[in-house]
C-alpha positions as CSV (number, residue, x, y, z in Angstrom):
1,X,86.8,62.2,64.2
2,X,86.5,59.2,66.1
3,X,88.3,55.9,65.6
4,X,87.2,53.9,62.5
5,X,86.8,50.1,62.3
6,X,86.1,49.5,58.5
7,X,84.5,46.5,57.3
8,X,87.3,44.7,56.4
9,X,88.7,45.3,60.3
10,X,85.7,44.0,61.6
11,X,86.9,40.6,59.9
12,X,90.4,40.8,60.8
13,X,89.8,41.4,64.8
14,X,86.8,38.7,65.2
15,X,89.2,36.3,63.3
16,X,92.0,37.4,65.9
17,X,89.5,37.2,69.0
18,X,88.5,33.5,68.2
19,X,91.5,32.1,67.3
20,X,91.1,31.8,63.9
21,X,93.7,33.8,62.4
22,X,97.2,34.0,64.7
23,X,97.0,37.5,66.5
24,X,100.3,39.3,65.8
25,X,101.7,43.0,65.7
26,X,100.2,45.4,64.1
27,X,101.6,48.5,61.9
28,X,101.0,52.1,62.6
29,X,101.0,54.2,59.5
30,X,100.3,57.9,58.8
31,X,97.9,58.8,55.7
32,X,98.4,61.8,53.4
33,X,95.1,62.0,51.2
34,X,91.5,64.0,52.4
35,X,89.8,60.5,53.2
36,X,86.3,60.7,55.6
37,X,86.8,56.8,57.5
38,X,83.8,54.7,57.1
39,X,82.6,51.1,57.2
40,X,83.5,50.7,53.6
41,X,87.2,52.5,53.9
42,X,89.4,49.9,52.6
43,X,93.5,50.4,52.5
44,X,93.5,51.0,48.7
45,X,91.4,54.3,49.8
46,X,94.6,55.6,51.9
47,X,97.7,57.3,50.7
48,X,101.1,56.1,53.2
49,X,102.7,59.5,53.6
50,X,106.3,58.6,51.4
51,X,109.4,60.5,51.4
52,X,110.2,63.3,54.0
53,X,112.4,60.8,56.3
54,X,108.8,58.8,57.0
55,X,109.0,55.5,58.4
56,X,105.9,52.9,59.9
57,X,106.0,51.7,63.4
58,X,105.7,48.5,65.1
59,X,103.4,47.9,67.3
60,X,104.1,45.3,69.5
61,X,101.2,43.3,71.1
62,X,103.1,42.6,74.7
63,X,103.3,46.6,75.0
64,X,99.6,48.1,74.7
65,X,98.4,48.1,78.3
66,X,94.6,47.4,78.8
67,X,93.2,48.8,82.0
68,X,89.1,50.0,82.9
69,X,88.6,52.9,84.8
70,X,86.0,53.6,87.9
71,X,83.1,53.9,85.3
72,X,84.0,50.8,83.4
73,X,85.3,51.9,80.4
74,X,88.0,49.6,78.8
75,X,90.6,50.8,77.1
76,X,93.8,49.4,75.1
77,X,96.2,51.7,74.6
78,X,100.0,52.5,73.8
79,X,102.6,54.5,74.1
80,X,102.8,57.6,72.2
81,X,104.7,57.0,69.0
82,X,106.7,60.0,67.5
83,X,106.9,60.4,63.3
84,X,109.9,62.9,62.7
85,X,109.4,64.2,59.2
86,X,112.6,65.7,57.4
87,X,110.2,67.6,54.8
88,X,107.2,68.9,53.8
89,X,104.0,66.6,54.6
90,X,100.6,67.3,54.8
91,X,99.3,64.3,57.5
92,X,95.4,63.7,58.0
93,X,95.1,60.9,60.5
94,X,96.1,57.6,61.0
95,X,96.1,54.0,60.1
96,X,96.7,50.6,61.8
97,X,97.5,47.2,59.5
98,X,97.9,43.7,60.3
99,X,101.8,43.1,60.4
100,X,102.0,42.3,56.5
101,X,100.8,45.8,55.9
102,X,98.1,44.4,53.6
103,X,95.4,44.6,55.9
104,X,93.5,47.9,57.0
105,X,92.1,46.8,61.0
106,X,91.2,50.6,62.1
107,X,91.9,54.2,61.1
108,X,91.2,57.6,62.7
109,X,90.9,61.1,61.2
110,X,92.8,63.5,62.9
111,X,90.4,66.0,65.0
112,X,92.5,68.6,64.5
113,X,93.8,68.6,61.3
114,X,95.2,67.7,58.4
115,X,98.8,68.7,60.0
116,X,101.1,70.4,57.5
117,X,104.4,69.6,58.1
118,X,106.7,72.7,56.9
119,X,109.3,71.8,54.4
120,X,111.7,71.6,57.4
121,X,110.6,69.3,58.5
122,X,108.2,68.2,62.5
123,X,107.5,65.8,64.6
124,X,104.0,64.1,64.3
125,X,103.2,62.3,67.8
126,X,100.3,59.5,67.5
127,X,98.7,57.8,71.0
128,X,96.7,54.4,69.8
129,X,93.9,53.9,71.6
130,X,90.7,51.7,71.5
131,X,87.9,51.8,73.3
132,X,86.8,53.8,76.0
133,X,82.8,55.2,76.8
């Protein structure tokens, strides 16, 4: 599925864009419940995965790279960001938050999955991106 911005996102980037709200980092989270993103998806509507060793990431704002490519397509994007799981998880996509973690900016279903993790334990690997065609 492709990237998500919710309603509530919508708010939270045009508020960053003009300068109305501070811009900031950003939290990368992994969701654990069978959730479809649309414009109403709001964070009470996700499930953090919990337990199993999981832990957010930081995004940091001086690290995405934004570059266009020869047909002018935009994109920000960072580096891939690894999730190693200690136990059993079942992971359907992910979820990006305002630094506070109590705002929902954009999500993305997982194409792919859900990913079960095996009681084990794996490695999830996430690559943020926005934009593109």
């Amino acid at each position: 599925m492709a990237l998500v911005v919710p309603n509530c996102g919508e708010v939270v980037s045009l508020s960053r864009i003009v300068n109305k709200t501070a811009t900031g980092d950003v939290r990368l989270k992994l969701f654990s419940n069978n959730v479809t993103p649309g414009e109403a998806t709001v964070l009470g509507d996700l499930t953090e995965v919990s337990g199993s060793g999981y832990a957010d990431k930081s995004l940091t704002g001086a690290n995405w790279t934004v570059a266009t490519d020869g047909s002018n397509n935009t994109t920000a994007s960072y580096a891939k960001q690894s999730f190693a799981l200690t136990g059993a998880a079942t992971v359907y996509g992910y979820y990006v938050t305002t630094a506070d973690g109590n705002t929902l900016i954009w999500l993305e279903r997982f194409t792919d999955g859900p990913y079960s993790v095996p009681s084990g334990g794996g490695t999830i690997e996430v690559t943020p991106v926005i934009g593109g065609n």
